[in-house]
C-alpha positions as CSV (number, residue, x, y, z in Angstrom):
1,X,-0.7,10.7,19.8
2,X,1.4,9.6,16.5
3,X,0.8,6.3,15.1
4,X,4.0,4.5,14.0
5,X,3.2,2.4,10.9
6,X,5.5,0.3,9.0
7,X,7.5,1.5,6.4
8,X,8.7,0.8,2.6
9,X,11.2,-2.0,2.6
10,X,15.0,-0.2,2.3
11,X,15.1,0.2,-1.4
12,X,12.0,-0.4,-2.5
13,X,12.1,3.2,-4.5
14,X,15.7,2.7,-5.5
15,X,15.2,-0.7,-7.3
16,X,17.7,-2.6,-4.6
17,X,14.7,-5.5,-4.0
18,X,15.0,-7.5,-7.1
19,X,17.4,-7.0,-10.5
20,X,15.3,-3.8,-11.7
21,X,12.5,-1.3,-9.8
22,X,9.6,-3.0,-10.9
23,X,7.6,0.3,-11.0
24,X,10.2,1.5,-13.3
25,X,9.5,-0.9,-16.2
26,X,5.6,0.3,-15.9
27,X,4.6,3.1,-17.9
28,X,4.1,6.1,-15.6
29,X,-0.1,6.0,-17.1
30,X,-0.8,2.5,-16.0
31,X,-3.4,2.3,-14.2
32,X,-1.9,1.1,-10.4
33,X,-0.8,4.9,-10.5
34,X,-3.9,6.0,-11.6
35,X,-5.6,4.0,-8.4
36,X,-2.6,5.3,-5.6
37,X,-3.5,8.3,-6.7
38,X,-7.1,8.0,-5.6
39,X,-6.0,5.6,-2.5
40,X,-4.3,9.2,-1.6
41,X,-7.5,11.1,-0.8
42,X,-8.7,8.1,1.0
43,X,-9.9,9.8,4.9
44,X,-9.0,6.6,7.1
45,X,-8.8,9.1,10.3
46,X,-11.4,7.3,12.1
47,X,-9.9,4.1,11.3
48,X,-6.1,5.3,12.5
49,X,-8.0,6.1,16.2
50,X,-8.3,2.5,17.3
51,X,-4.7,1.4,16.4
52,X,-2.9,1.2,19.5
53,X,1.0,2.1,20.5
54,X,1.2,-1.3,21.8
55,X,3.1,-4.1,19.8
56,X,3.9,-4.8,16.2
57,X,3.7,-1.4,13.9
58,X,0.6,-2.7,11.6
59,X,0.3,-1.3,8.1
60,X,-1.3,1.9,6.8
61,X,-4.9,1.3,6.5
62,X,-4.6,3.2,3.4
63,X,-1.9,0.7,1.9
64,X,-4.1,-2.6,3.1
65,X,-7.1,-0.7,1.5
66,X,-5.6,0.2,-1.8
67,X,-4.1,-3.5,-1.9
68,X,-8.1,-5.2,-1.5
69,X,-9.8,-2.9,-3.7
70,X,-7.0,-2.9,-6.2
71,X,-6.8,-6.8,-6.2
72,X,-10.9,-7.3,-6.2
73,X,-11.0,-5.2,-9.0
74,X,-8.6,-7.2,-11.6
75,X,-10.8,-10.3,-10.0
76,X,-8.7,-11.5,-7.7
77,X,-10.5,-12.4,-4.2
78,X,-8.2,-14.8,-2.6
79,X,-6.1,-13.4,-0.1
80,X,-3.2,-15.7,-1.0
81,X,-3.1,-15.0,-4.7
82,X,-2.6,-11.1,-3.7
């Protein structure tokens, strides 16, 4: 069984969302590269089982993961300032 999660808005890559790609103005060492990277090797397998077919495509576990740890480390615990 394949999960369908949601994808990347169209032209979130191509810098179509707002007047420039806003990962292009950031240096290609900054560190929210450095943590997708490790958000990569992230095994959320076991997680993935209980999503069911049924209903709205949720997010990657991986991407709402990345997004808490990322956000709790720069001090930022309130879900509605992420």
């Amino acid at each position: 069984m394949t999960l369908i999660f949601k994808k990347d808005p169209d032209g979130f890559n191509q810098g179509a969302l707002l007047a420039t790609n806003i990962f292009a103005l950031l240096s290609r060492d900054h560190e929210c590269f450095i943590y997708e990277e490790i958000f990569k090797q992230i095994d959320t397998s076991s997680i993935e089982v209980k999503y069911k077919k049924i209903g709205q495509h949720a997010y990657h576990p991986r991407r709402v993961v990345g997004i808490l740890i990322y956000a709790y480390s720069h001090g930022v615990f309130s879900s509605r300032e992420m």
